[in-house]
C-alpha positions in Angstrom: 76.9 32.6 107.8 73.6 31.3 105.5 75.1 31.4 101.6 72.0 30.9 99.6 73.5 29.3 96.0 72.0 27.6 93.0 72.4 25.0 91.4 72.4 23.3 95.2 75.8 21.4 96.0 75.9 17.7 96.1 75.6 16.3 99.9 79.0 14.9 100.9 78.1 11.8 101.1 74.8 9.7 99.8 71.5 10.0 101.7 68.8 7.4 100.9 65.2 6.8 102.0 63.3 3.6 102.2 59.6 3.8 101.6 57.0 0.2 101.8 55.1 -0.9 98.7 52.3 -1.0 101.1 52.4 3.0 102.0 49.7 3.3 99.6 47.4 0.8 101.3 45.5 3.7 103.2 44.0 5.0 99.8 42.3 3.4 96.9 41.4 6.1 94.2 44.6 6.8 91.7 44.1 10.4 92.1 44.8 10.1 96.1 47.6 7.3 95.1 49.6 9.7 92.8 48.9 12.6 94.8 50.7 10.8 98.2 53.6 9.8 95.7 54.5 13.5 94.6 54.5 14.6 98.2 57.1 11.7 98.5 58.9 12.7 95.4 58.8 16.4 96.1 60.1 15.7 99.5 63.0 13.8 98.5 63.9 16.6 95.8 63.9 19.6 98.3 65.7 17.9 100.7 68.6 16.4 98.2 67.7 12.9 98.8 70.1 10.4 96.6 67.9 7.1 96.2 64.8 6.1 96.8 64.0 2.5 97.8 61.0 0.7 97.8 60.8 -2.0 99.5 58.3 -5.2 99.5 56.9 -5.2 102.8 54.0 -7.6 101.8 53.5 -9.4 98.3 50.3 -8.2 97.8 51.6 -5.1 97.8 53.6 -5.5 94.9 51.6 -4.0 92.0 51.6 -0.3 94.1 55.3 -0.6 94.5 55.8 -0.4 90.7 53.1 2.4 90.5 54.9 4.0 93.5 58.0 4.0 91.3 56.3 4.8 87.8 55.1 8.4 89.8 58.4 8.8 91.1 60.6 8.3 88.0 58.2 10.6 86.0 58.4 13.5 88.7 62.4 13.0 88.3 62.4 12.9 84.1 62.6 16.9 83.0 59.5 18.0 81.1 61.1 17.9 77.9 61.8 14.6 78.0 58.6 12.9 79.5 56.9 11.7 76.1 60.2 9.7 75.0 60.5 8.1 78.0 56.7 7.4 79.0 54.0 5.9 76.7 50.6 7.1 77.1 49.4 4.9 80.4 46.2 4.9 82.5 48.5 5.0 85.7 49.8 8.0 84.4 45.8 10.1 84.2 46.8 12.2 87.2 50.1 13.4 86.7 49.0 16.6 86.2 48.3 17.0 90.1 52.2 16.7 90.5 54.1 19.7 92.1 57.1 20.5 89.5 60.6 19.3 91.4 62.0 22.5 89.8 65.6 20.5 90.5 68.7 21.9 88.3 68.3 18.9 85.6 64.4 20.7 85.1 65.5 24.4 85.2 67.8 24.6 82.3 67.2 27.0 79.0 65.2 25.8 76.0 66.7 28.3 73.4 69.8 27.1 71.9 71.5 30.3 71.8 71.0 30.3 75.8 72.3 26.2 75.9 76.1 27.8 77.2 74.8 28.6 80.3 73.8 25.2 81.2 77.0 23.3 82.2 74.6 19.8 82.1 71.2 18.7 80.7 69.1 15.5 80.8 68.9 13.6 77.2 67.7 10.8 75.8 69.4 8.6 72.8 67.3 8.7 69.6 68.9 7.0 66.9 72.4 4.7 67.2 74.6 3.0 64.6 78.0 2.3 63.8 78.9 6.1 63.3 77.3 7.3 66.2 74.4 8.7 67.9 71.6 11.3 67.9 70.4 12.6 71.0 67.7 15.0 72.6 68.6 17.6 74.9 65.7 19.6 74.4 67.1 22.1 72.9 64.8 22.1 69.6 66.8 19.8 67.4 69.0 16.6 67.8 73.0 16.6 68.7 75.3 13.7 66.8 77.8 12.0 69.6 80.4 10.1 68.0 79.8 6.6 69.9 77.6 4.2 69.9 75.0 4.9 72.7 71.8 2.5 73.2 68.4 4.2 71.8 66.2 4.7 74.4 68.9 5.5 77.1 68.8 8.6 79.5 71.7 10.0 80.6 73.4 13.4 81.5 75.5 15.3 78.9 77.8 18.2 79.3 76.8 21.6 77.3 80.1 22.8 75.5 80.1 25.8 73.1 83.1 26.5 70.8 82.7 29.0 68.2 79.2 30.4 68.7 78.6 26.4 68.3 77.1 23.6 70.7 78.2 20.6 71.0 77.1 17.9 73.6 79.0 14.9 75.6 78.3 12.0 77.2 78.9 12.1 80.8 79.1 10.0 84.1 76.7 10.9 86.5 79.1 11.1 89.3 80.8 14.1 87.5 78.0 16.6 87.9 79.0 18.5 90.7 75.2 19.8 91.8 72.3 18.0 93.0 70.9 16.3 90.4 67.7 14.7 91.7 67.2 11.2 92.6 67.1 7.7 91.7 64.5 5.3 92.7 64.8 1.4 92.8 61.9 -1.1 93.7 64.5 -3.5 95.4 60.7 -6.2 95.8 62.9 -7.9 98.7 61.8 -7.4 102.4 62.5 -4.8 104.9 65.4 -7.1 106.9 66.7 -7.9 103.2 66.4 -4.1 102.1 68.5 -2.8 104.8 70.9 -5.6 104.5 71.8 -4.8 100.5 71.9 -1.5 100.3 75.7 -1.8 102.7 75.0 1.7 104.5 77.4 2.9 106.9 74.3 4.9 109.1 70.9 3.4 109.7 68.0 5.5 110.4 64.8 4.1 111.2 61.7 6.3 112.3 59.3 4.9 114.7 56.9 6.8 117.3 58.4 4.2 119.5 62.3 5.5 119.2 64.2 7.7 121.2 62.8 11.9 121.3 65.0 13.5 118.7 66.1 15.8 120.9 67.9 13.1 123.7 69.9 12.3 120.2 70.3 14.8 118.5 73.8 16.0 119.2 75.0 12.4 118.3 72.8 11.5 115.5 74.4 15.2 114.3 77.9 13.4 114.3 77.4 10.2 112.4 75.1 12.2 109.6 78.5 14.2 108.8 80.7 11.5 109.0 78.5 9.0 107.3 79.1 8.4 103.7 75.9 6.3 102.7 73.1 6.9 105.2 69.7 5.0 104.8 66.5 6.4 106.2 63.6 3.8 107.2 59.6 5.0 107.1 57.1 2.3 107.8 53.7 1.9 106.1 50.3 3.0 107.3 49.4 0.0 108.5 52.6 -1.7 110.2 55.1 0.4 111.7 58.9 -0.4 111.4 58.9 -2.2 114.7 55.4 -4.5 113.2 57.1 -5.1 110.6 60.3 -6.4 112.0 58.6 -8.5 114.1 56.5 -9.9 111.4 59.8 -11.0 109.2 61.5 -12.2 112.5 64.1 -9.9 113.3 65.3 -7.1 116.1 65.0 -3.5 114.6 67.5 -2.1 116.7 70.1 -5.1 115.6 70.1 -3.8 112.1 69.8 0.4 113.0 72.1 2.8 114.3 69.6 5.1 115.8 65.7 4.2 116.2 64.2 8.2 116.6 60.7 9.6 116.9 61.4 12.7 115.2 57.9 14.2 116.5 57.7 14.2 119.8 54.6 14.6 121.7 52.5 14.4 118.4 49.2 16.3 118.1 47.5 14.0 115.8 47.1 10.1 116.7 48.7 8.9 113.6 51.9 10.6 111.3 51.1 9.6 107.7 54.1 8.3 105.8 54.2 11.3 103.6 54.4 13.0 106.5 57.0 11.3 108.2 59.0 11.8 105.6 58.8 15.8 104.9 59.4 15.8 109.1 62.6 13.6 109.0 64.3 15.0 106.1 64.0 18.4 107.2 65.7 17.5 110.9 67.8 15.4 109.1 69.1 18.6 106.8 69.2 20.3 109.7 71.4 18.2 111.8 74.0 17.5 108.4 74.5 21.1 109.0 75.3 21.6 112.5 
């Protein structure tokens, strides 16, 4: 039986995706670059993707793997919290284009009176000394913590009300028990060195090339709810995963556990990388589920 819930529930165990700095390479305007970011972004949101990686698949790339990961950090910061944690920026002009992730960390209450409801919000350390700090939760005015927290920092605080008061408290990230978007990291090593770092105990790489999902379906199904840290490879527009391998000397199929063309029989010549990755994650949701 189908129980729809909200907030969403954690996955059991951490999915990640691997995007190339080079997936921009295709376009040239910033408006077309941010807009291919948010569809990555959004993507990973509805689909309760962990991490994001980007990874350095050529140097030149290098410059669009930090705009890659500007877009993708914004999309994940709540509203309320975007102008202490972003200066004014030209790579920033077409944010507005973004699709809202709507995750639970950017659906919470603005009015105090409401802030019970919310068991977590996103907040960002203002002002720190020896007595403590002052933090914004967006909730209209600042909350004191009694510790010393480093201004500038973003973290996730727990909403407690005593008394027809609110209080806030510093909390590990690992103790929110919903989905609570995801973290992106611009690891600037190689695919090969990538794959090798982030210690994943399922490797999934996504290549026209692979086996037809549906030949592996029932036993890619298996290690996704087993697995506890599962990594998801996309290729760039203008080298596949296979190229790519090739190019930095090693055998794709050594380092992943399953090598699947999750689009079998594909109407349109090419699968953009944007693309890929709304396909991939939706199959793989599926088959977490089985």
């Amino acid at each position: 039986m189908c129980v729809l819930s909200w907030p969403p529930p954690k996955r059991h165990g951490l999915l990640a995706i691997a995007i190339p700095a080079g997936f921009l390479s295709d376009v040239s305007h910033l408006r077309d670059k941010t807009v291919k970011v948010g569809v990555i972004g959004r993507a990973a949101a509805i689909f309760r993707v962990d991490e994001i990686l980007v990874y350095l698949d050529r140097r030149e790339f290098e410059r669009d793997g930090e705009f890659i990961c500007q877009i993708l950090r914004f999309m994940d910061v709540p509203q309320y919290l975007r102008k202490r944690l972003f200066d004014i920026s030209s790579s920033l002009k077409y944010t507005g284009l973004l699709p809202p992730l709507r995750t639970p960390p950017h659906t919470v209450e603005s009015k105090l009176e409401l802030a019970g409801r919310d068991r977590f919000r996103e907040g960002v350390v203002v002002k720190s000394g020896r007595r403590g700090s002052l933090v914004d939760v967006g909730l209209g005015r600042l909350f004191p913590v009694s510790r010393y927290l480093p201004v500038g920092s973003r973290l996730v605080f727990r909403v407690i009300r005593r008394r027809g008061g609110v209080r806030v408290k510093p909390v590990s990230r690992s103790e929110v028990d919903v989905y609570w978007g995801y973290e992106v990291n611009f690891t600037r090593k190689s695919l090969k060195r990538s794959i090798l770092d982030f210690k994943a105990d399922l490797v999934i790489a996504t290549s026209r090339y692979g086996d037809f999902i549906h030949d592996v379906y029932r036993g890619l199904s298996e290690r996704l709810i087993s697995s506890r840290r599962t990594l998801v490879l996309f290729g760039s527009p203008e080298e596949g995963l296979f190229d790519m391998a090739k190019r930095e000397g090693f055998d794709l199929r050594r380092y992943s556990d399953f090598i699947v063309n999750m689009a079998p029989f594909q109407g349109t010549k090419t699968i953009r990388t944007e693309e890929a990755v709304l396909i991939s994650l939706s199959i793989i949701n599926f088959l977490s589920h089985l």
